[in-house]
DRENDO-961643 format. One line per 8 residues: their letters; for each residue x, y, z of C-alpha. Coordinates in Angstrom, 2 decimals, decimal comma. Example, Ala and Ser with C-alpha at 12.3 -4.5 7.8 and 13.67 -1.06 7.14 Angstrom:
REM residues 2
as> 12,30:-4,50:7,80 | 13,67:-1,06:7,14 $
***
This chain:
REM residues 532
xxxxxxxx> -22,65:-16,74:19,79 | -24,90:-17,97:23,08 | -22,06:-17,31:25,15 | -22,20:-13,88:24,24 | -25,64:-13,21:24,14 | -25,96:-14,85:27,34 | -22,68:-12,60:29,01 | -23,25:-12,02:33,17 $
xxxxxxxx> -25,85:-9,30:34,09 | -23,80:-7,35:35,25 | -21,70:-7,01:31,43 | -25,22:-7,23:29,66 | -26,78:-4,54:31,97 | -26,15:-1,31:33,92 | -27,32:2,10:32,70 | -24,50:4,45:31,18 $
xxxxxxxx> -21,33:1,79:32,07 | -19,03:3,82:30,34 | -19,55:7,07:32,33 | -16,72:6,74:34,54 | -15,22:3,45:33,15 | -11,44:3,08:32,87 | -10,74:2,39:29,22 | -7,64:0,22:28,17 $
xxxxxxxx> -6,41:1,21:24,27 | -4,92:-1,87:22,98 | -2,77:-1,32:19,98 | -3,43:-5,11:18,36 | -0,33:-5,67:16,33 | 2,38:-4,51:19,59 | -0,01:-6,27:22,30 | 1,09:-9,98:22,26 $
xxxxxxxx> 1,71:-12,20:19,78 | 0,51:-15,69:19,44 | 1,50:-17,55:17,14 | 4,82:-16,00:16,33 | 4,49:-13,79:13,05 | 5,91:-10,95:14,89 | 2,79:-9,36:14,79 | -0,05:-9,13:17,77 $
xxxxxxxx> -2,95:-10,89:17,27 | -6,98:-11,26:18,68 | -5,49:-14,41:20,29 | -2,69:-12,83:22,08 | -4,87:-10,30:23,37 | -6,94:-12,78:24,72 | -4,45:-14,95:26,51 | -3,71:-11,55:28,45 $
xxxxxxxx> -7,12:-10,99:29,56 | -5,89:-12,31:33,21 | -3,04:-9,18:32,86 | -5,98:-6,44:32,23 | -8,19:-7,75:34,93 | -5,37:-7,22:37,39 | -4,40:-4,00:36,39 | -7,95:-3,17:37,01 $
xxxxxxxx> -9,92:-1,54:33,79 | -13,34:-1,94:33,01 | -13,01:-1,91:28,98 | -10,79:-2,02:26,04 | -10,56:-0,31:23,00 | -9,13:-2,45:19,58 | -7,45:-0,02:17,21 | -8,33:-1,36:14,04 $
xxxxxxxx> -8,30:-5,46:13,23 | -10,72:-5,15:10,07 | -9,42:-6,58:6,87 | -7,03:-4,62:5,06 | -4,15:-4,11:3,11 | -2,33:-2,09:6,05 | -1,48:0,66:4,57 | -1,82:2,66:7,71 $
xxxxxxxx> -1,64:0,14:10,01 | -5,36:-1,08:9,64 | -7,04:2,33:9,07 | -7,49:1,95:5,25 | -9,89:-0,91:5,70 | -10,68:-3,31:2,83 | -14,05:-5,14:4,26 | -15,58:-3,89:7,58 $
xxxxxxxx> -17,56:-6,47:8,27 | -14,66:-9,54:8,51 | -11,15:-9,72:10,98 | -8,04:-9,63:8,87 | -6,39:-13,13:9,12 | -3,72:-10,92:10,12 | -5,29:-10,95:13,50 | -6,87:-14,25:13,77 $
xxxxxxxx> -10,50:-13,88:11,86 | -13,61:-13,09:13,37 | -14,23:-16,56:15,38 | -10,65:-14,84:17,39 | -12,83:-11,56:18,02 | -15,85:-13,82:18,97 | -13,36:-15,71:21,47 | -12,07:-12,52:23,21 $
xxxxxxxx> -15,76:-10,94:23,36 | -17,00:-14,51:25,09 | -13,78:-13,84:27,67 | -13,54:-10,55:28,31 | -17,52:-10,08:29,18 | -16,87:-13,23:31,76 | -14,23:-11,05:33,32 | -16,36:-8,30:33,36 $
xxxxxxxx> -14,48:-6,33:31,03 | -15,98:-4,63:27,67 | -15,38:-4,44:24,51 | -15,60:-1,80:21,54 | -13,74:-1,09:18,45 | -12,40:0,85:15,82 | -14,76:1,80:13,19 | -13,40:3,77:9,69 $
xxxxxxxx> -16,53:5,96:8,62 | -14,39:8,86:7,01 | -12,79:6,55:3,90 | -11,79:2,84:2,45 | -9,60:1,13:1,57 | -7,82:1,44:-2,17 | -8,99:-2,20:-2,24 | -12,64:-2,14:-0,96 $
xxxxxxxx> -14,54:-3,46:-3,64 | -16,75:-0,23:-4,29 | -13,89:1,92:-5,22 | -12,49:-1,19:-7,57 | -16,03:-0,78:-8,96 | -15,47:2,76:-9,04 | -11,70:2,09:-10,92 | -13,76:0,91:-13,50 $
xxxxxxxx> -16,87:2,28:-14,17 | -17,50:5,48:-15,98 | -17,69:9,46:-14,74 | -20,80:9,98:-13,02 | -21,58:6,48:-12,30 | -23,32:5,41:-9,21 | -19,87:3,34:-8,58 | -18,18:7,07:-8,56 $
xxxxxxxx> -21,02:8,48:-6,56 | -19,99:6,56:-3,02 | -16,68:8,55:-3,30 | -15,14:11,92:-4,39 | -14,44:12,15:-8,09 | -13,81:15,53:-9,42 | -12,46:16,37:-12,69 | -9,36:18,39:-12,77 $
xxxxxxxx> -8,69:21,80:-13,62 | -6,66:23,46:-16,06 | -7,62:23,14:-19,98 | -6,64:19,00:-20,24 | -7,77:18,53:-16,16 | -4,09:17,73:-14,80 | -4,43:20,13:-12,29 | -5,53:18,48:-8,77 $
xxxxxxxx> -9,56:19,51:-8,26 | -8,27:21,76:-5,53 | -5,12:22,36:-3,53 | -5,81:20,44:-0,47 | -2,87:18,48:0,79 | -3,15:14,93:2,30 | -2,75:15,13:6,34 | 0,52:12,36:5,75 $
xxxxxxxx> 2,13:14,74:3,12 | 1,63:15,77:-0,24 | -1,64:16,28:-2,41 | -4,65:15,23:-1,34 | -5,84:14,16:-4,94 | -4,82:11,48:-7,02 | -5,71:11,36:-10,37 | -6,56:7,53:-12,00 $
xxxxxxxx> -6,52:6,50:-15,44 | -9,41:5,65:-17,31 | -10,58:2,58:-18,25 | -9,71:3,50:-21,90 | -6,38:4,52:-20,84 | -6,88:7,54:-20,89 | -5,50:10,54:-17,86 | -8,93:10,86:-16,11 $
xxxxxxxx> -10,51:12,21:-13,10 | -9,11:12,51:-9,70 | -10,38:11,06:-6,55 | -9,67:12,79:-2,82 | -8,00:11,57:-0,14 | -7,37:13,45:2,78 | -4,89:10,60:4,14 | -3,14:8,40:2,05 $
xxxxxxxx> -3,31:7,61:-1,28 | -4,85:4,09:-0,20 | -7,49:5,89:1,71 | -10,44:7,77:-0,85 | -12,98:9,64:1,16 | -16,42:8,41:1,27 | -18,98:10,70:-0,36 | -21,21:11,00:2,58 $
xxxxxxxx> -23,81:12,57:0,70 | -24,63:9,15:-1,27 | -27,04:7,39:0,84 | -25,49:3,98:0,48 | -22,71:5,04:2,42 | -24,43:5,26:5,69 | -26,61:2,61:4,97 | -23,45:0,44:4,76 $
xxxxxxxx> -21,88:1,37:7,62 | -25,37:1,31:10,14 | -24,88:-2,44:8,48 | -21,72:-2,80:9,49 | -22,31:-1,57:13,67 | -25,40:-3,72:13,83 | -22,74:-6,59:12,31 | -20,70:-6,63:15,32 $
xxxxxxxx> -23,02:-5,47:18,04 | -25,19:-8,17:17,31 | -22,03:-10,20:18,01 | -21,41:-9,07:21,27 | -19,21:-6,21:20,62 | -19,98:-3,11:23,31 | -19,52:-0,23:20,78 | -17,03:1,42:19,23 $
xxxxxxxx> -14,16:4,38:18,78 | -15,10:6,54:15,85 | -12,08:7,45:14,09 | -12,25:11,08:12,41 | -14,98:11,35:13,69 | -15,11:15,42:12,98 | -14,45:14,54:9,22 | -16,83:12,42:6,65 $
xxxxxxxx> -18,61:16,47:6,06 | -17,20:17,92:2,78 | -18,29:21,73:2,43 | -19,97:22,15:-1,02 | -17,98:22,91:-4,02 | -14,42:22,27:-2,14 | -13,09:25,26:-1,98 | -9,38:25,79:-1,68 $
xxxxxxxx> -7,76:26,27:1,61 | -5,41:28,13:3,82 | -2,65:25,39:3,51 | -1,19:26,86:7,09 | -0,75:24,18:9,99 | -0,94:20,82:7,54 | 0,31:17,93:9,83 | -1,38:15,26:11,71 $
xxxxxxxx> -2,51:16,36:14,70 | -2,33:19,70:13,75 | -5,25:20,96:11,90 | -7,10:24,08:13,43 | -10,81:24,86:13,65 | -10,71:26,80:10,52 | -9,56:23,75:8,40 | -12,41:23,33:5,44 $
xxxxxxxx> -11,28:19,50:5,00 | -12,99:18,54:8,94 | -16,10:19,72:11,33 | -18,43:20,89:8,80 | -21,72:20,92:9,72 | -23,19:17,97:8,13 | -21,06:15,88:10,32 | -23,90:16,03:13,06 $
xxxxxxxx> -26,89:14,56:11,30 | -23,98:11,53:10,20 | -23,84:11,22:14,13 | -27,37:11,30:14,58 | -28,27:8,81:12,50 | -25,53:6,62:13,67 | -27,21:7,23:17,85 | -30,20:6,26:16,13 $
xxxxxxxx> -28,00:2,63:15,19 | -26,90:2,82:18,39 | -29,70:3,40:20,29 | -30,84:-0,21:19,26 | -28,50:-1,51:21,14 | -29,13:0,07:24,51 | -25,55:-0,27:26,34 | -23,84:0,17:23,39 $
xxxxxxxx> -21,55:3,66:23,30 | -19,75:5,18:20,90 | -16,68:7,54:21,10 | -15,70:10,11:18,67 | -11,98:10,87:17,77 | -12,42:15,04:17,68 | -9,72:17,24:17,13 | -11,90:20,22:17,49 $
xxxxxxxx> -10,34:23,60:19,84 | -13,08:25,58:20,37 | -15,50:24,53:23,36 | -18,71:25,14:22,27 | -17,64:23,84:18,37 | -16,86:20,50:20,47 | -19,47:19,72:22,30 | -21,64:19,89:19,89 $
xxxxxxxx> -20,56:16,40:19,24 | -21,92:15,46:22,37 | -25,17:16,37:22,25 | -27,74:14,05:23,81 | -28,62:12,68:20,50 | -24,77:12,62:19,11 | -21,37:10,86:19,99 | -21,66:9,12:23,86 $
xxxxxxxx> -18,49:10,59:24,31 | -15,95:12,39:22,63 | -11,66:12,25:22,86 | -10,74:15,17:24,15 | -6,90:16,11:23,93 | -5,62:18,56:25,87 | -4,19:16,62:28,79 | -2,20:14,87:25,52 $
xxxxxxxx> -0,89:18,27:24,46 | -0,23:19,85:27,48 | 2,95:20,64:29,26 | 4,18:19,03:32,48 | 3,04:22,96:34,06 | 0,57:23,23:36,78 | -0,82:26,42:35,43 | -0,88:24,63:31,99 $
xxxxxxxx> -2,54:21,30:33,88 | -5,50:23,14:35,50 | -6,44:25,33:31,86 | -6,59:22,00:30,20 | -8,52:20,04:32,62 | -11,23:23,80:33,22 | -11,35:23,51:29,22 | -12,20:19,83:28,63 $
xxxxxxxx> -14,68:19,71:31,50 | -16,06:23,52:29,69 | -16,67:21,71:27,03 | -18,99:19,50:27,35 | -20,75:20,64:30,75 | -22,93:22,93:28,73 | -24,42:20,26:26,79 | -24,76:17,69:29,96 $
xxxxxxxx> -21,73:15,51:28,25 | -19,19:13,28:29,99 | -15,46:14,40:29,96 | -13,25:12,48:28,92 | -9,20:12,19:29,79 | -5,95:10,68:27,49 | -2,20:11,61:27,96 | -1,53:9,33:25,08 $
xxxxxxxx> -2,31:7,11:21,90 | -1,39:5,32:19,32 | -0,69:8,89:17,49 | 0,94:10,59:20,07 | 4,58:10,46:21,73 | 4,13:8,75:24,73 | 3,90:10,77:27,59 | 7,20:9,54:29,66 $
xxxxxxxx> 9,22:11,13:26,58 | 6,83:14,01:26,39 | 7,82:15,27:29,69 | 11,47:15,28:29,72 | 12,14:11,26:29,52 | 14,77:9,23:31,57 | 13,65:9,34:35,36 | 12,12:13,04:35,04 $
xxxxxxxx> 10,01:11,99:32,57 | 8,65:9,01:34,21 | 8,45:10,63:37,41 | 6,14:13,75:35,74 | 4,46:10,54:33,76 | 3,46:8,98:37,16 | 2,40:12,05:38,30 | -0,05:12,95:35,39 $
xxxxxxxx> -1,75:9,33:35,70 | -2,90:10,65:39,38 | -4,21:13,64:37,95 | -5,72:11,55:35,16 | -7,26:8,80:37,20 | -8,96:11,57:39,40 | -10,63:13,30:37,29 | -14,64:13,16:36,82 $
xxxxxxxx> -15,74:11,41:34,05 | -13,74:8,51:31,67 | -9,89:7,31:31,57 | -8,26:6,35:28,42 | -5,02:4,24:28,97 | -2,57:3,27:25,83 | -1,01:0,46:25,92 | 2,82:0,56:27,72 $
xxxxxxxx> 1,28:3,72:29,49 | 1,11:1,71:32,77 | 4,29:0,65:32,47 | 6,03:3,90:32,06 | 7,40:3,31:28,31 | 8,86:5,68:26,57 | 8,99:6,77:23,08 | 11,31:5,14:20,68 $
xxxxxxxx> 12,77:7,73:18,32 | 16,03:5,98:17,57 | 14,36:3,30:15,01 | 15,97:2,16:11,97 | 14,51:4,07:8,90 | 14,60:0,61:7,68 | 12,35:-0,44:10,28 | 9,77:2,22:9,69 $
xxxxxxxx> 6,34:1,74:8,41 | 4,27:4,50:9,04 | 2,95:6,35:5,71 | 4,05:9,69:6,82 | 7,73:8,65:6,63 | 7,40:7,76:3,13 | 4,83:10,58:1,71 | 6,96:13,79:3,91 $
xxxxxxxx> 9,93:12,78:1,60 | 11,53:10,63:4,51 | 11,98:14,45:6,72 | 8,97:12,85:9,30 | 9,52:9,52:11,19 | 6,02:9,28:11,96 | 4,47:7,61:14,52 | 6,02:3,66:14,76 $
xxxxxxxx> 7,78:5,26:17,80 | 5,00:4,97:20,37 | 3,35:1,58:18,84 | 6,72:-0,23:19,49 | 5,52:-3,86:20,99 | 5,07:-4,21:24,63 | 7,66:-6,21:26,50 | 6,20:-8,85:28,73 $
xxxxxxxx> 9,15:-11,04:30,36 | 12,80:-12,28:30,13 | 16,05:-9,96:29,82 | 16,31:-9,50:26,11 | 14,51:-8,60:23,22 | 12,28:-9,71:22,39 | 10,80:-10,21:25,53 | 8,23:-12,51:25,48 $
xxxxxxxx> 5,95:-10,35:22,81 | 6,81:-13,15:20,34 | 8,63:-16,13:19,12 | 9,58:-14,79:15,63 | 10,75:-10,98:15,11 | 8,85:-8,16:16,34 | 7,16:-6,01:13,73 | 8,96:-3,19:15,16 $
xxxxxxxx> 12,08:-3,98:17,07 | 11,78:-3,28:20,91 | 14,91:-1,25:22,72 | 17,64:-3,92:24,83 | 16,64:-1,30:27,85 | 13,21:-2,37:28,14 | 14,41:-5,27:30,13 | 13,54:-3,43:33,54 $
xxxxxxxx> 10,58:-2,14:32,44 | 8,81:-5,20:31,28 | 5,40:-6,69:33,33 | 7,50:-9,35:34,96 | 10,22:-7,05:36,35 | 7,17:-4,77:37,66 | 4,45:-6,86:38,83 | 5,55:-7,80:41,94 $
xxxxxxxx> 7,57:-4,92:42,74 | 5,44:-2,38:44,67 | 7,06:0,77:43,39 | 6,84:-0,21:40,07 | 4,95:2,15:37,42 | 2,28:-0,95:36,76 | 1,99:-1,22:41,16 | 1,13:2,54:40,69 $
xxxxxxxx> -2,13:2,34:38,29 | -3,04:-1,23:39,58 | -3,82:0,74:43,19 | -4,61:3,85:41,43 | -7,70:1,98:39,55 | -8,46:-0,37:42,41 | -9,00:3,34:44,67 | -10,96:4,78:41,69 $
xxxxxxxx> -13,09:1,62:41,84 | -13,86:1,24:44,89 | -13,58:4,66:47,19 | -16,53:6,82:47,35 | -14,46:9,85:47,57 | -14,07:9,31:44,03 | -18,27:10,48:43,34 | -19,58:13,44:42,09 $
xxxxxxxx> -19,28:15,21:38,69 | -17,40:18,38:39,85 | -14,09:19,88:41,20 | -12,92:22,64:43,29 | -9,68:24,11:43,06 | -7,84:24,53:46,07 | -5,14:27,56:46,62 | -1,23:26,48:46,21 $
xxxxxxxx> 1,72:27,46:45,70 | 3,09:28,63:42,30 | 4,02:25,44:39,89 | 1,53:23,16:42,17 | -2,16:22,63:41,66 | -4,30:21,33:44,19 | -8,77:20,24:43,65 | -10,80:18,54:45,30 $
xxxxxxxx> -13,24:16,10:43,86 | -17,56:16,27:45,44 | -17,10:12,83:47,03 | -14,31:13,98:49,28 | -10,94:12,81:46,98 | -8,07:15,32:47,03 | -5,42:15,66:44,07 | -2,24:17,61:44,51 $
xxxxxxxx> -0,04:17,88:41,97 | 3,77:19,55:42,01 | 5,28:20,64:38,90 | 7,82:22,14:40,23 | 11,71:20,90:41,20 | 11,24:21,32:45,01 | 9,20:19,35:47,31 | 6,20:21,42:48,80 $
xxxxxxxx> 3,94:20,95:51,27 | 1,30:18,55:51,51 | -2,44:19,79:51,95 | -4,42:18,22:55,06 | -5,81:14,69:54,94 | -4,61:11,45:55,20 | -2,48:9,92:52,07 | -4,30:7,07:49,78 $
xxxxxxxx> -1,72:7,39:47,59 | 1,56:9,42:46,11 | 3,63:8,78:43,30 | 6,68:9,57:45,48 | 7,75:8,54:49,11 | 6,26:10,90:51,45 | 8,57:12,33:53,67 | 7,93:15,15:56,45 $
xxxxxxxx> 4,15:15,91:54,59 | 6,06:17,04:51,78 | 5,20:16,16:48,36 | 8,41:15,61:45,78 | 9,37:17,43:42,97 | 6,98:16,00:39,79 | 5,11:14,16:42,15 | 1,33:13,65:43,02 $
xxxx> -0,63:12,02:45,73 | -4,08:11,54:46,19 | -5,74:12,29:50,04 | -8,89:12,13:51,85 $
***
């Protein structure tokens, strides 16, 4: 590990590197494949490090490459302190760490506070050992109501469909209590009120930042909190994505003293960040997480919600910088993920919905504060929501009863070169299968044509990177006509956006960039351009 102890200065060093950093989301197991399993790898990723140093980020976040049994695609982890062999094992991470800090890039991942895996070995203790045992204690056991206890504990449903409560047998063979599991069945909550469950996982961040790693995304990161005595709930607006503020099963209170303790982790490693997955609505309930001794940063998702609608545009991006201002926090901005429809389908798809996609990366990329991209994003994928049941793999498909696809539709593999599947993402077959039309969408059919979707971000970020009109920590909406939005960055930068089906005119300054041809200082219909 010298090589990564001893990374370049400029990696190593640097006060607060991820305050206006462009972050890249890879999505290991679509990314690139190397040795031809049909299924990404740490190896693959690295052998494209050349791809995401010319598209310009400065970081990338790993979704999940832990061991585990995949039963959601990584997030029910088994042991968090080893690589699934899936991916390559941890002397692969080690390898990508060493190469992406020589190219200047960093590196965080996914970490799974909220629950294990079925197959971690403290709930297999747990499987085994009696009612009330300190095996029990690191999760959720309840016994179950009604006179012989076949009743689930409460009636929380699981986020993926059905209850959340499954009930195990006994060691004697005997029906006996029930364990909770807000996700899938695989996936029993952590009893965050047992001390040896933060004491495992402070073990597990000082694992990998003491190999190199830059920090990591904190998935659920409003959850791990139980309220006492689990209550039932109002069972209104149960789907992923979709839980409101008022939902007993995330943001409970306690969840701030789990991210306090965790800065305190953190704060050993001085350039370390970490980044909180919140789905919290209300502002001041949000940036709580933020706090100077909390999260680093926090996902925010409005821009990933919001309609292709100026009007709609400008609440989002007032809210999300709202949100954390009063607490001195960094914004941040996402129009997609790995649990999300991708945003060229989102807005209309075909050539609208690129178009309106292109247009929202301007708005994106000129915003104060830091840039999530997904995988695909910059090359203007869609969604694909014509998969083969049989191809489906996502645990909502099979726990909804088979009425919800899920989400395989935006992790579909990324297509690199050739005319046919499957285009250079492997040898073998594709985890996922990718769509025949991908073939003029793929990196090699873009990255030498200047109008290309990839051309697009690659000058967006090298502007953001290098133009000072891109300073300051504030905005100023300009006046514009109906369905267009117009603001103006402190450093000078200029973002107009048109939502609207008619071109409209363009607001002074001098053009660094547009999503469309300009033609007569008019801006196109679901277009952008950035001027100084």
């Amino acid at each position: 590990m010298d090589e990564v102890e001893n990374a370049p200065a400029a990696v190593k060093a640097s006060a607060h590197w991820w305050q206006k950093s462009v972050f890249y989301q890879v999505y290991p197991r679509s990314f690139a494949d190397s040795n031809g399993d049909g299924i990404g790898d740490l190896e693959g990723i690295r052998e494209k490090l050349g791809y995401l140093e010319l598209l310009g980020v400065d970081a990338i976040w790993l979704c999940p490459v832990m061991r585990s049994p995949m039963a959601d695609g990584g997030y029910d982890v088994s042991d968090p302190r080893d690589i699934d062999p899936m991916f390559g094992g941890v002397e692969a991470l080690d390898g990508l760490v060493t190469e992406a800090h020589a190219r200047r890039m960093r590196v965080i991942m996914d970490v799974v506070p909220n629950h294990t895996s079925d197959q971690h070995v403290w709930f297999q203790e747990a499987l085994t050992a009696a009612p009330g045992s300190p095996a029990r204690g690191r999760y959720i056991f309840r016994e179950g109501r009604g006179a012989d206890g076949a009743e689930p504990p409460n009636n929380w449903p699981s986020i993926f469909g059905g209850p959340a409560w499954t009930r195990i047998t006994e060691p004697d063979g005997t029906p006996g209590q029930w364990y909770l599991h807000i996700f899938a069945t695989e996936q029993p909550d952590l009893n965050w009120d047992n001390p040896e469950v933060f004491d495992d996982l402070a073990a597990t961040l000082r694992f990998w930042l003491d190999r190199g790693v830059d920090g990591f995304r904190i998935d659920v990161a409003h959850g791990m909190a139980k309220p006492a005595e689990l209550p039932d709930m109002s069972l209104a607006n149960n789907r992923l994505l979709a839980n409101n503020d008022d939902d007993l099963r995330f943001n409970n209170a306690g969840v701030h003293e789990i991210h306090r303790r965790i800065r305190k982790v953190l704060e050993e490693y001085p350039d370390a960040v970490a980044v909180g997955e919140v789905w919290v609505d209300d502002n001041e309930r949000f940036g709580e997480y933020v706090r100077p001794d909390e999260l680093h940063l926090a996902f925010n998702f409005r821009l990933a919600e919001v309609e292709f609608a100026a009007e709609a545009v400008r609440e989002a991006v007032e809210n999300s910088m709202s949100a954390v201002a009063t607490v001195g926090g960094t914004p941040t901005w996402t129009l997609s993920n790995h649990d999300v429809a991708r945003e060229v389908t989102r807005y209309g798809g075909g050539t609208v919905g690129v178009d309106r996609a292109r247009a929202m990366a301007l708005v994106e990329l000129s915003l104060p504060g830091v840039t999530f991209i997904y995988n695909g994003s910059e090359l203007g994928l869609p969604n694909v929501d014509d998969l083969p049941d049989s191809a489906l793999q996502d645990p909502v498909w099979e726990r909804s009863g088979r009425t919800e696809r899920g989400r395989d539709g935006c992790r579909v593999p990324l297509p690199w070169e050739g005319r046919q599947p499957p285009f250079a993402f492997t040898t073998g077959q594709p985890w996922l299968p990718i769509p025949p039309a991908w073939k003029s969408l793929t990196v090699e059919a873009q990255i030498e044509d200047y109008n290309s979707t990839f051309s697009l971000f690659r000058k967006a970020l090298e502007l953001r990177a290098i133009r000072p009109e891109f300073s300051g920590n504030d905005i100023d909406w300009y006046g514009s006509p109906k369905g267009c939005l117009v603001f103006r960055r402190t450093g000078g930068l200029i973002c107009a956006l048109n939502t609207t089906n008619a071109a409209i005119p363009l607001p002074p300054g001098e053009v660094l960039l547009a999503t469309q041809p300009i033609e007569g200082r008019q801006l196109a219909a679901n277009a952008a351009a950035w001027l100084v």
